[in-house]
Structures are given as C-alpha cells and as structure tokens.
N, C-alpha and C positions, 0 to 999 in steps of 0.2 A: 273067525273072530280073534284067534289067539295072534293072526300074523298081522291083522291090521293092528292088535293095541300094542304089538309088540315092534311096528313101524311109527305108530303114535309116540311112542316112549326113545326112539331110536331120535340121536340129536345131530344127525343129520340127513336130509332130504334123499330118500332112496334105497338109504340102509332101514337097515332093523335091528331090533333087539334080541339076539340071539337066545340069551340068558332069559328076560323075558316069557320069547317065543315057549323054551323048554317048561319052565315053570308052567303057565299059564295051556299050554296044549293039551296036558290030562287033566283039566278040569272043562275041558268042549263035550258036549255031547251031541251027537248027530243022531236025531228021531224022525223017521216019517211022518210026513204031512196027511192027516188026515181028512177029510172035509167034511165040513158040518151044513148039517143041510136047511 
C-alpha cells in the first residue's frame, strides 16, 4: 500500500516517491486473514 501511493504521488511514470514511500511505510500494518464462517 505504502509503495503504490507512493508511485501514485511520484510525477513521473515508473518512479516513486521515496520520501513518501519512508513516511507512509510505518503506518502499514500486516494482520492475518482470518475467516469467517
């Protein structure tokens, strides 16, 4: 999530947002998928 909004925000095609990337990557959290039944 962090490296697509941080290629969303990059102004041009391919690159990314470094600065961005850094900000935005400790606020991801990765939880296991539970399933509900």
């Amino acid at each position: 999530m962090a490296l697509s909004t941080a290629t969303v925000l990059a102004p041009t095609a391919g690159e990314f947002d470094a600065t961005a990337y850094a900000e935005l990557l400790p606020r991801v959290t990765v939880e296991p998928h539970t399933q509900t039944p």
